[in-house]
N, C-alpha and C positions, 0 to 999 in steps of 0.2 A: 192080402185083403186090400180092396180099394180103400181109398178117401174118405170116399162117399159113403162108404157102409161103416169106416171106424166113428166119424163124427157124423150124427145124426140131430135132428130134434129132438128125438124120444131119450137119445144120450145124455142130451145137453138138458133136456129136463127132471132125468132123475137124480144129475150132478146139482140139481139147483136153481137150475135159468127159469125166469120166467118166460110161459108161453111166448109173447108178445119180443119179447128181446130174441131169444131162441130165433123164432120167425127173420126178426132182422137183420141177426148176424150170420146166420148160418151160408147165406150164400157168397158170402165176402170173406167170411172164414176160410171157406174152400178155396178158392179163389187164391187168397194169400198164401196159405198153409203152401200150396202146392208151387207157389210163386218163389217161398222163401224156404222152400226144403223143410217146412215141418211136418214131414211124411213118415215118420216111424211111432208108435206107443210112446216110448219115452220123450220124444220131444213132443210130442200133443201134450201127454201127460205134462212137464214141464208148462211150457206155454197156458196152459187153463190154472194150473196152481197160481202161478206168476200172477198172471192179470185178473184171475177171478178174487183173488187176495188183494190187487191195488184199486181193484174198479168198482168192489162189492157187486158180485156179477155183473158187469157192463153198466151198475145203474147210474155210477161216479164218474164222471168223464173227463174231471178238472179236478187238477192237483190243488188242494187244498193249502194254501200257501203261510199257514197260519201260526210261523214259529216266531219266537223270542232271538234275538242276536246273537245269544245265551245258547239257547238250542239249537240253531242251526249248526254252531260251532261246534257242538258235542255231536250231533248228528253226520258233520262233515267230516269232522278234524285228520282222518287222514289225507284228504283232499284240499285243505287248506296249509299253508305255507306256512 
């Protein structure tokens, strides 16, 4: 199966997307997907959990940077020294 026929609008909107964002990403999605080998089910699958979870469907585009000293530390601590 193509690309083009796994990721669709009509896919991307019964997963959640708004019309208007669907519209936007979709030809840039393909574009990349295909650029960066995310060509099988399981990595699209992957890939849409991933950022449809950190972007609340695409609407979030900026990391919210809004932790305590406290909390970043607990949030990092394997990554911190």
């Amino acid at each position: 199966m193509k690309l083009e026929e796994i990721v669709t609008k009509k896919r991307m909107m019964q997963f959640g997307f708004q019309e208007s964002i669907a519209d936007s990403y979709l030809p840039h999605l393909l574009k990349y997907f295909d650029q960066f080998q995310i060509n099988t089910s399981l990595r699209i699958s992957h890939f849409f959990g991933q950022t449809v979870k950190e972007s609340v469907f695409f609407t979030k585009l900026v990391e919210g940077l809004n932790y305590t000293p406290e909390g970043l530390l607990e949030n990092f601590k394997t990554r911190v020294g």
